[in-house]
C-alpha positions as CSV (number, residue, x, y, z in Angstrom):
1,X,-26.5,11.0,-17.1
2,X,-22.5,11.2,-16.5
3,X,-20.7,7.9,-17.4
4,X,-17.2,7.6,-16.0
5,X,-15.2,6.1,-18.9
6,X,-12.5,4.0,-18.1
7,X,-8.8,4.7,-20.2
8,X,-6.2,4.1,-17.9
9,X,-5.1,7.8,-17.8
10,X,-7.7,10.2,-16.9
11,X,-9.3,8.9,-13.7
12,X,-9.7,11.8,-11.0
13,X,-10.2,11.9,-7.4
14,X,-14.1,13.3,-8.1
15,X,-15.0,10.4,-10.5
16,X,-13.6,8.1,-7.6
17,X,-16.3,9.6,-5.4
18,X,-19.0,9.6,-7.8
19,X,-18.8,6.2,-8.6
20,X,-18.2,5.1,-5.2
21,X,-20.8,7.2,-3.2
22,X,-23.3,8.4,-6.0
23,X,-23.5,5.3,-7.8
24,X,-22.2,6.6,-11.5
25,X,-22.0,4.0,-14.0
26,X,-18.6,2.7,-15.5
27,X,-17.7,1.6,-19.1
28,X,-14.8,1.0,-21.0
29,X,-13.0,2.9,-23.2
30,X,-12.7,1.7,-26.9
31,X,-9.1,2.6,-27.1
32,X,-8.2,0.4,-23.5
33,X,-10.2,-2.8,-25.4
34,X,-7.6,-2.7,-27.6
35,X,-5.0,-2.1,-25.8
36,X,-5.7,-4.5,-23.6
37,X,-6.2,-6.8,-26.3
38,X,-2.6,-6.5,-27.8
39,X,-1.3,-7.4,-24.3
40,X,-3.4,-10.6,-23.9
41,X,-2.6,-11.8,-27.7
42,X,1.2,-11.4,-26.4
43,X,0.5,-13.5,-23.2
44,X,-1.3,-16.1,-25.2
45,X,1.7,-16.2,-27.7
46,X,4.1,-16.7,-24.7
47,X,2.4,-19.7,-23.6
48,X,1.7,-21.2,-26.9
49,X,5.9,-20.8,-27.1
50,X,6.5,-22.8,-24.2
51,X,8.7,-19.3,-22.8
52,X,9.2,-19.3,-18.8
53,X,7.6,-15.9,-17.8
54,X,7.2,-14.8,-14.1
55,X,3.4,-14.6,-12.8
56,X,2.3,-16.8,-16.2
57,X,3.9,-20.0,-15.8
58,X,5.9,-20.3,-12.9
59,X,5.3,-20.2,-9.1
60,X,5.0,-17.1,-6.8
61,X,7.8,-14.8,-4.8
62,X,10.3,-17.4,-4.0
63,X,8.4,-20.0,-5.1
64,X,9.2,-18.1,-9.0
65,X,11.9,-20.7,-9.9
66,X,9.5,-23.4,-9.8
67,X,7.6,-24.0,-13.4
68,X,4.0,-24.8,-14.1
69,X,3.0,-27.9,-16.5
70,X,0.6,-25.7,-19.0
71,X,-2.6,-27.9,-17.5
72,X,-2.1,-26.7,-14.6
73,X,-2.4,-22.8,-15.3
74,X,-5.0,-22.3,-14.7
75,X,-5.6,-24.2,-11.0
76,X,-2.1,-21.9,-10.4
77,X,-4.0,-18.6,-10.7
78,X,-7.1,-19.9,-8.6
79,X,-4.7,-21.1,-6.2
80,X,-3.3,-17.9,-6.0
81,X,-6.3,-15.8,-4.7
82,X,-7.3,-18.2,-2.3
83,X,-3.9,-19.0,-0.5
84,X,-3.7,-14.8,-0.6
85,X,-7.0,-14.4,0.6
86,X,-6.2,-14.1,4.4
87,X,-7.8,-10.5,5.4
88,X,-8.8,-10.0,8.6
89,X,-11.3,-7.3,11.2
90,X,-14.5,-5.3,10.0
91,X,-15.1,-5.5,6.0
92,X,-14.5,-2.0,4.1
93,X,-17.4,-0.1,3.6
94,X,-19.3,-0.6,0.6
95,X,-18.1,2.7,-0.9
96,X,-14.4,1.9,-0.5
97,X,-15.1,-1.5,-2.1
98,X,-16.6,0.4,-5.1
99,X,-13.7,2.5,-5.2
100,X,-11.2,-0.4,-5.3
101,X,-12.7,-2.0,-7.6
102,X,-13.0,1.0,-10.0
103,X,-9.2,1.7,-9.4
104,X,-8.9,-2.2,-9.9
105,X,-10.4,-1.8,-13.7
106,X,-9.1,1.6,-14.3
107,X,-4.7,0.6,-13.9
108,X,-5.7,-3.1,-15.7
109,X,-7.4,-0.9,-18.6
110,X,-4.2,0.7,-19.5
111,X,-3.0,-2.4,-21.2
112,X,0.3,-3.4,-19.2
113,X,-1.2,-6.3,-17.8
114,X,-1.5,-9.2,-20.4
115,X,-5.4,-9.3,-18.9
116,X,-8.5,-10.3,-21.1
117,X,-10.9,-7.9,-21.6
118,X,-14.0,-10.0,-20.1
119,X,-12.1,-10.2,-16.8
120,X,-11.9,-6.6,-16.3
121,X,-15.7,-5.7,-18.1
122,X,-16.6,-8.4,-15.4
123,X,-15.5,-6.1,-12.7
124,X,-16.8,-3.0,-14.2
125,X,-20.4,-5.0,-14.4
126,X,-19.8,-6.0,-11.1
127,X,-19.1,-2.2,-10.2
128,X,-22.6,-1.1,-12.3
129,X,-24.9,-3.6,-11.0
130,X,-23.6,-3.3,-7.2
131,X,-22.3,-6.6,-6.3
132,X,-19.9,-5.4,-3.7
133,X,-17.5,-8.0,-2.2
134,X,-16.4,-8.7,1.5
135,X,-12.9,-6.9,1.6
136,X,-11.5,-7.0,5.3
137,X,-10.0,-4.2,6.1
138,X,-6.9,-5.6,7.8
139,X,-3.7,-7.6,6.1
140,X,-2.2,-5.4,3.2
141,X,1.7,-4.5,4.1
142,X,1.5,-2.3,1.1
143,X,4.0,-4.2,-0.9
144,X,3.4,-6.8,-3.3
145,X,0.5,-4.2,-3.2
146,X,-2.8,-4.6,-1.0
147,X,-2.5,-8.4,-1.7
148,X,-4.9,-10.0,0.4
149,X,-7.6,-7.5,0.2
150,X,-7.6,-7.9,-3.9
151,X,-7.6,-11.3,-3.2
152,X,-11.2,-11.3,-1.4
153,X,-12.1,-8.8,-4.5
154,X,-11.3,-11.5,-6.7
155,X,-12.6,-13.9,-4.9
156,X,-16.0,-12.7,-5.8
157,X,-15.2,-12.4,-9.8
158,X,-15.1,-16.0,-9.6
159,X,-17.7,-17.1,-7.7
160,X,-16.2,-17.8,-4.4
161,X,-16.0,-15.5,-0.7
162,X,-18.4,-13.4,0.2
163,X,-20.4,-10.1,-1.2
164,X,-22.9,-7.1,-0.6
165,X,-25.9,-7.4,-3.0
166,X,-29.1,-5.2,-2.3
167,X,-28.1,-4.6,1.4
168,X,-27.6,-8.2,2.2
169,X,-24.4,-10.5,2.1
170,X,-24.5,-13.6,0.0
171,X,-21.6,-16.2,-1.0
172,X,-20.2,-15.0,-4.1
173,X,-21.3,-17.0,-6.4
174,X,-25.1,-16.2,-5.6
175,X,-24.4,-12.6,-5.5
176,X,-23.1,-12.7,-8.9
177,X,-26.2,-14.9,-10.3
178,X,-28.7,-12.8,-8.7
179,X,-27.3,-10.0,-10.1
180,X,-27.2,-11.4,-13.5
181,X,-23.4,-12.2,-13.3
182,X,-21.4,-14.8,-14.6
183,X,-18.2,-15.8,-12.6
184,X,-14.9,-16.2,-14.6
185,X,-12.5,-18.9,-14.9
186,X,-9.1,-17.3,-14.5
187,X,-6.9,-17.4,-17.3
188,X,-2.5,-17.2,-17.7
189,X,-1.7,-14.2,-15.1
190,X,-5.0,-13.1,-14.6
191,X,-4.8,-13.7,-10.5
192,X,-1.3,-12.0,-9.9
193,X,-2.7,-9.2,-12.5
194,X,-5.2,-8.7,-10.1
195,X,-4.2,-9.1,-7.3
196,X,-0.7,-7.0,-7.9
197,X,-0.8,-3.2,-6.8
198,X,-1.8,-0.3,-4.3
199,X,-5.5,0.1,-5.1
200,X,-6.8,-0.4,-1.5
201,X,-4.6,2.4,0.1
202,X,-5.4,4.4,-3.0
203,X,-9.3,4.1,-2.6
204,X,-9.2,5.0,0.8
205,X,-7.0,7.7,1.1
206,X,-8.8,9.1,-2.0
207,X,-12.3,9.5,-0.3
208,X,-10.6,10.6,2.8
209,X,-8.5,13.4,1.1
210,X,-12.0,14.5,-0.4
211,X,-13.4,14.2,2.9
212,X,-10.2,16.2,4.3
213,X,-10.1,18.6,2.1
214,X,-14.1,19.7,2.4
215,X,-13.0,19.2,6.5
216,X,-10.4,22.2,5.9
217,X,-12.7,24.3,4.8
218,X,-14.9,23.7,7.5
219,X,-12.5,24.1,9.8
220,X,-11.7,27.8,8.3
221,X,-15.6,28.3,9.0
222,X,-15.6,27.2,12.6
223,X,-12.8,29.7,12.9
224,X,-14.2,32.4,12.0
225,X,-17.0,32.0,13.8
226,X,-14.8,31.8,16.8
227,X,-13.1,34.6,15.6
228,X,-16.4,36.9,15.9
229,X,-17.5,35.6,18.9
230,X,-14.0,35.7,20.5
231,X,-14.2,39.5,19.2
232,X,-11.1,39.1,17.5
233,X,-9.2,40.6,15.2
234,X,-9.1,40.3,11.6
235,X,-6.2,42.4,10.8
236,X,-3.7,39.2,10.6
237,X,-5.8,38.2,7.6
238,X,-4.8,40.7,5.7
239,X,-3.4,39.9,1.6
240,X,-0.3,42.2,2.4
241,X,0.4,39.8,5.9
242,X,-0.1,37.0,3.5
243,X,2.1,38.6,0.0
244,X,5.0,38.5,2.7
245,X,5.5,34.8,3.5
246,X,3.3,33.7,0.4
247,X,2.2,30.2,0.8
248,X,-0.5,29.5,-1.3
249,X,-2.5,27.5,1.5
250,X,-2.1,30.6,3.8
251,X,-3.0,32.7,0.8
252,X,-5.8,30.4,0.4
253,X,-7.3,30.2,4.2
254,X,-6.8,34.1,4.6
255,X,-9.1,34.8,1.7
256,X,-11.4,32.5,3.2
257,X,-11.5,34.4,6.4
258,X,-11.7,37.3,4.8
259,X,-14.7,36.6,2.7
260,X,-16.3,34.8,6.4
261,X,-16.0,37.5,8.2
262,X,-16.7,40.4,5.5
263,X,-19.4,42.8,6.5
264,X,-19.5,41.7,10.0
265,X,-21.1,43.9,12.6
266,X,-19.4,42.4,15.5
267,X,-16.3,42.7,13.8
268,X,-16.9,46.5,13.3
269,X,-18.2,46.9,17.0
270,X,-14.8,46.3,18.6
271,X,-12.5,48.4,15.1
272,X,-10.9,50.6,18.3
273,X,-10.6,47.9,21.1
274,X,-7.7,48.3,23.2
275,X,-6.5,44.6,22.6
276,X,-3.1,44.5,20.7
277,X,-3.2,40.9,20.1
278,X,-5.3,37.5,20.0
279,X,-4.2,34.3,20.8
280,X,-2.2,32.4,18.2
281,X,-5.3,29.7,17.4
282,X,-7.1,32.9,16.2
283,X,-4.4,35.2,14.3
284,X,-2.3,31.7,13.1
285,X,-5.1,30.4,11.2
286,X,-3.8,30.7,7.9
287,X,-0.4,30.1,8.8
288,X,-1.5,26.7,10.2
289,X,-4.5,25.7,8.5
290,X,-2.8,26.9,5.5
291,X,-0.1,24.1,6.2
292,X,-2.4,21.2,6.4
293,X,-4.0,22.9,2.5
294,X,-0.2,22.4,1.2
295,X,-0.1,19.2,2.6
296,X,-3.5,18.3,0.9
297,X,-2.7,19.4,-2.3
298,X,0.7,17.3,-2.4
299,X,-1.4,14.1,-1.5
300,X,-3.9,15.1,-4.1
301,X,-0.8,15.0,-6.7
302,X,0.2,11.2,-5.6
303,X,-3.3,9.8,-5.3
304,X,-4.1,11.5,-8.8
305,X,-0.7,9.8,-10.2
306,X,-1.1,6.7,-8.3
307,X,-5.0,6.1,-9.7
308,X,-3.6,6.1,-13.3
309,X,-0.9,3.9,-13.1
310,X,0.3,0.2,-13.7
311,X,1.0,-1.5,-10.4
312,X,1.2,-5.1,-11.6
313,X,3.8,-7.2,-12.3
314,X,5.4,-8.1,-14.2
315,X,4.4,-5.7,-16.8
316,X,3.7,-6.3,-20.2
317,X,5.2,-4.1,-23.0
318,X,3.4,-5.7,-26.0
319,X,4.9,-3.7,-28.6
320,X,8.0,-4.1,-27.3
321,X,7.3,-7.7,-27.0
322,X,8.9,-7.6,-23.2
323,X,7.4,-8.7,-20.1
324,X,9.3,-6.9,-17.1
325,X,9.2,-7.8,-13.6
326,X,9.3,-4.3,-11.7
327,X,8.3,-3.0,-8.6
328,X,5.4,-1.2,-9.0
329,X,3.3,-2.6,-7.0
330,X,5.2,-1.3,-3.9
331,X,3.0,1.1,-1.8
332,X,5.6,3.7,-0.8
333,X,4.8,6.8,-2.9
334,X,1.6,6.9,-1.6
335,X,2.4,5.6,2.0
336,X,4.0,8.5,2.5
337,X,1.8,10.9,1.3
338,X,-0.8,8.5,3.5
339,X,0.9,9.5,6.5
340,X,2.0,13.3,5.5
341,X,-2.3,13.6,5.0
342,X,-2.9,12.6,8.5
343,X,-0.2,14.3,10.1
344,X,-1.7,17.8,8.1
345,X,-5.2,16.9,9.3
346,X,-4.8,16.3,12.4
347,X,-3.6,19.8,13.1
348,X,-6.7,20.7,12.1
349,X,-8.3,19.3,15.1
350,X,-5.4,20.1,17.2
351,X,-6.1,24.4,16.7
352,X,-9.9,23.9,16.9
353,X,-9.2,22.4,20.3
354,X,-7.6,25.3,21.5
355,X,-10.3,27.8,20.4
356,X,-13.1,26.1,22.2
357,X,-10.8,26.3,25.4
358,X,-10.7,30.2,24.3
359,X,-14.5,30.1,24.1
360,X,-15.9,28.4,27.1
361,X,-12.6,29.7,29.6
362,X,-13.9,33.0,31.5
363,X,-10.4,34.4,31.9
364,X,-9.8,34.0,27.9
365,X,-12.9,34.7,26.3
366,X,-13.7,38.3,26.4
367,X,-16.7,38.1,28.7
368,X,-18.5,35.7,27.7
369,X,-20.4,33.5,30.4
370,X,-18.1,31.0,31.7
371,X,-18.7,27.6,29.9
372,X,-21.0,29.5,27.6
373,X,-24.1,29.2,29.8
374,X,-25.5,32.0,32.1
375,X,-26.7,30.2,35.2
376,X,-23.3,28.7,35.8
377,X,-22.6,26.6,38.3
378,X,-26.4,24.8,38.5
379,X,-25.8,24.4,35.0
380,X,-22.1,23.3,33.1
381,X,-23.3,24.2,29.7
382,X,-19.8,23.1,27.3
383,X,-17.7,22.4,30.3
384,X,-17.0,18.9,28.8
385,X,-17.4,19.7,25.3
386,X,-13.6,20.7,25.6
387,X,-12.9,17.9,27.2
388,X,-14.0,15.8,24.3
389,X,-12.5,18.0,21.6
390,X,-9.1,17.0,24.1
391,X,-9.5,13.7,23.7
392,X,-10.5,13.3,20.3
393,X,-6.9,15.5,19.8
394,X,-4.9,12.8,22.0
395,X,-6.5,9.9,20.0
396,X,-5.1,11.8,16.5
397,X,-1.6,12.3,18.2
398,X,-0.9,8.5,18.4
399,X,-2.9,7.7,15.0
400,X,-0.7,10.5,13.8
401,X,2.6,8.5,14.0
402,X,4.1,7.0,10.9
403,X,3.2,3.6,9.5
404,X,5.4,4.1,6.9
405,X,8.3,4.1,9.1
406,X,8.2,0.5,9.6
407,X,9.1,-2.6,7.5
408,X,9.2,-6.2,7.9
409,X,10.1,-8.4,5.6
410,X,7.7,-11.2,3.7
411,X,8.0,-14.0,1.6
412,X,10.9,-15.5,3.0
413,X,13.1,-12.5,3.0
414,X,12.3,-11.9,-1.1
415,X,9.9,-9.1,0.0
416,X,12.4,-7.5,2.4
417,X,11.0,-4.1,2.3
418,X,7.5,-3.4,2.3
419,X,5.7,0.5,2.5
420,X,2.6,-0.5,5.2
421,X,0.2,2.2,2.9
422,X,-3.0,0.4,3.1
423,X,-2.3,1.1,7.5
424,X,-1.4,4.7,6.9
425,X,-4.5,5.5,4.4
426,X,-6.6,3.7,6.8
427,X,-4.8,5.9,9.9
428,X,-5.5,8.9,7.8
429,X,-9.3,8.4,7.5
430,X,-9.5,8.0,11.4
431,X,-7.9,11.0,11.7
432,X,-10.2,12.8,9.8
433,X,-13.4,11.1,11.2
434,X,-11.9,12.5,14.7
435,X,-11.6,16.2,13.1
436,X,-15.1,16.2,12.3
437,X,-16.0,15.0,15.7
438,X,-14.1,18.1,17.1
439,X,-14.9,20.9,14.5
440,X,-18.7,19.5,15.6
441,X,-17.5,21.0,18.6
442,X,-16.5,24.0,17.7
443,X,-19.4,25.2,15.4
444,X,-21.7,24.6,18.5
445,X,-19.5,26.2,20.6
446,X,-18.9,29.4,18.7
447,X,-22.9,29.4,17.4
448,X,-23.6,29.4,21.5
449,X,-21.3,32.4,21.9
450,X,-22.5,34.3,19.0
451,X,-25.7,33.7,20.5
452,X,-24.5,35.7,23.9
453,X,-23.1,38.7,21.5
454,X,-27.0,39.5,20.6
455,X,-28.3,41.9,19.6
456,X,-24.9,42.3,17.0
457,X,-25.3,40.4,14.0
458,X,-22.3,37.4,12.4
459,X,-21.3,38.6,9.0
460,X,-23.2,37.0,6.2
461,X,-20.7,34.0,5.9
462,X,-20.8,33.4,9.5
463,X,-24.6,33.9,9.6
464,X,-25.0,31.4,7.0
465,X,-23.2,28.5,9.4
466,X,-24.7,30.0,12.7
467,X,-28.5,29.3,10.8
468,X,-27.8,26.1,10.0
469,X,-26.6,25.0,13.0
470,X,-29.3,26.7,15.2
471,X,-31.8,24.9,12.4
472,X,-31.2,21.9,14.0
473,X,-30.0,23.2,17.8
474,X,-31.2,25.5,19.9
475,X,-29.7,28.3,21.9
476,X,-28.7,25.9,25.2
477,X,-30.8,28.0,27.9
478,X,-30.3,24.8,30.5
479,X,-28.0,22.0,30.3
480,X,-29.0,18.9,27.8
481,X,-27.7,16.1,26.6
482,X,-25.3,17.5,24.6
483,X,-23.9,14.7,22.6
484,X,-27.4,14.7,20.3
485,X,-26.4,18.5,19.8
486,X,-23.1,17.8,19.0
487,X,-24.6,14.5,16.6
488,X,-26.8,16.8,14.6
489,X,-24.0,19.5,13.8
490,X,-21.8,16.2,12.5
491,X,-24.4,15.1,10.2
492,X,-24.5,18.8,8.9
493,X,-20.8,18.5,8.5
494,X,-20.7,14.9,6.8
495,X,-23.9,15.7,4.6
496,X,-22.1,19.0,2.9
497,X,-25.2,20.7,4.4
498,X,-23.1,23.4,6.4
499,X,-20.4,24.3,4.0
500,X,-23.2,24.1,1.1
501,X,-25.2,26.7,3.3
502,X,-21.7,28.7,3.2
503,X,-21.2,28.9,-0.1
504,X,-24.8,29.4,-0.9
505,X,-24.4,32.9,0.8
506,X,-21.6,34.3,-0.1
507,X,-20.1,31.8,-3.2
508,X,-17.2,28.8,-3.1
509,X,-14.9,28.8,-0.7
510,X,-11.1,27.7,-1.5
């Protein structure tokens, strides 16, 4: 069984998902014991010294100046995470808790944050046994990191707010004891350590960049589709188009179409047609979905970075025998790349849209039945279905604006410039949840008009999506109620059923 071994250095995007949706079990690695080891005997030697250090003896923000009687440690750090522990709206889900608290362990395991090692194998046996805390979503400005939402993670690891345990919500303190847990008593640092850096925006944008990036694919599949029953072209997805101008996500989504539409019959009916050219939201697909797969891969880069590094502060250098006060913590790398990801996606969504108004428009769609049902008029058939994919496009257009754009300025002017990454990643992920909504759409659109080009056959990619789909829908004979229709294809899409049934037939897609 796959253990996800915890160094510091080699955490990736997949293990984030397997641990936070599969349930994989977490240990430490030997080497990050010792390391973090060395860093907590220099802490301990700071205060046995009597030094004035930032975060281990003094005050908070503006408040640094003031020093802490060495009694009183300890009340400071406890102090800290419940003064900070302000979060507000609808709790995370659980498997954005699990990721943040994996991230959590993962950046303290590298050693840089004077931490003991029972604090952070707390949160790892936290992580295994499923005690997952109440985490509202809302309150991070992304610089000093997500602070209040580590705050109600911490919380739990000592035995106070709120947590998840076996599908019910318990104070947490009992969550912890039913699950065989001992809360911890907060040491020299150990609050700010925890509470310092940008694992809440990382955790979410790193399951919705996964998400995304399985959504692009899907989106070249519903294209394709469209493409067939549109009796498009396929010539603009040609390698030499591509060698030109050579992007490597248009590289990428032209191969895809290629290998989606290979061996098609429809395709091969219309080789002579007398059309010259097909709209641009059939023959720009790998122009534009290629552009949201560049975009992808450059958030892939920060989130991969981000996962694996120190975001407290200060930071301890132990063998230097130097405790810095930096500013790692600050969210802006991956705000950025937060809202770059949801700009990309959404024009995912934003293409698709103008496909299904190919599909279902009479004057566009190369005689097919107007709305995609033959008694028109007495029936609508996907009429609104449009319409939805519309305003599900609208909705992304406003999420799609910038958060990191704006700053305001905390903490009594010290934190005067702060990244608002934890808004953007969670911007991003509605975004995406609104492109599957709309490539929903699309498949059951372009399965409906495949359906109207019987008795030709899709090519085997296309077949492969078009059977899945009418596994769970029917050929729409009469009007329904379409939003079940449209409900069932989402699931297929959320699931992995319907690119898994692509890839089954004719291998991995890019």
């Amino acid at each position: 069984m796959k253990i996800v071994q915890l160094d510091g250095y080699t955490l990736t995007l997949e293990d984030i998902e397997a641990v936070a949706r599969s349930g994989v079990k977490v240990e430490l690695h030997p080497e990050a014991r010792e390391r973090m080891e060395a860093s907590r005997n220099y802490i301990e030697d700071i205060i046995e010294k009597g030094d004035v250090v930032y975060g281990v003896n003094t005050g908070f923000g503006i408040l640094s100046d003031v020093s802490i009687d060495r009694p009183l440690i300890e009340t400071l750090q406890e102090n800290l995470i419940r003064s900070h522990s302000i979060g507000v709206g609808e709790a995370f889900p659980d498997e954005v808790v699990r990721a943040i608290i994996l991230l959590r362990a993962n950046v303290l395991a590298k050693g840089f944050s004077g931490i003991r090692v029972k604090t952070v194998q707390t949160l790892i046996d936290m992580l295994n046994a499923g005690v997952h805390p109440i985490i509202p979503e809302k309150g991070s400005v992304g610089a000093s990191g997500d602070l209040a939402p580590l705050a109600h993670l911490t919380l739990t690891l000592i035995g106070r707010g709120q947590a998840r345990y076996r599908g019910r919500v318990y104070k947490g303190e009992t969550a912890m004891r039913k699950a065989g847990l001992t809360p911890i008593t907060l040491q020299a640092k150990e609050g700010l350590a925890l509470i310092n850096g940008t694992q809440v925006m990382t955790a979410v944008g790193a399951l919705a960049l996964i998400d995304g990036e399985r959504a692009a694919k899907l989106a070249d599949i519903a294209g394709a589709m469209t493409v067939e029953a549109l009796l498009g072209s396929v010539k603009p997805f040609h390698a030499s188009v591509q060698q030109v101008r050579p992007h490597a996500g248009q590289k990428q989504v032209a191969a895809n179409l290629r290998r989606l539409l290979r061996a098609s019959p429809i395709v091969r009916s219309h080789k002579d047609c007398h059309k010259v050219q097909d709209a641009y939201s059939l023959r720009c697909m790998p122009q534009v979905h290629g552009a949201t797969r560049d975009a992808l891969d450059y958030v892939r880069r920060v989130l991969t970075v981000e996962s694996n590094s120190a975001t407290d502060n200060p930071l301890v250098f132990c063998d230097k025998r130097l405790v810095v006060s930096g500013g790692n913590f600050h969210g802006q790398p991956v705000a950025l790349a937060m809202d770059f990801g949801g700009i990309a996606l959404a024009e995912l969504a934003n293409i698709s849209e103008r496909r299904v108004e190919q599909l279902v428009n009479p004057s566009l769609s190369s005689g097919l039945p107007a709305f995609l049902v033959s008694q028109k008029g007495l029936n609508s058939g996907y009429m609104i279905a449009q319409v939805t994919s519309a305003s599900l496009v609208s909705e992304n257009k406003i999420l799609a604006h910038p958060a990191s754009v704006d700053s305001i300025p905390s903490s009594a002017g010290r934190e005067d410039h702060v990244s608002m990454g934890t808004i953007g990643a969670r911007k991003m992920r509605e975004i995406l949840a609104n492109i599957e909504e709309a490539l929903a759409v699309e498949l059951l659109c372009a399965a409906q008009a495949l359906d109207f080009r019987a008795p030709l056959a899709p090519a085997p990619g296309t077949g492969a999506a078009y059977r899945a789909i009418r596994q769970q829908v029917p050929f729409l004979d009469h009007d329904r109620t379409l939003y079940l229709d449209q409900k069932k294809v989402l699931t297929q899409i959320r699931n992995g059923r319907l690119l898994a049934a692509v890839e089954d037939a004719i291998g991995r897609l890019r």
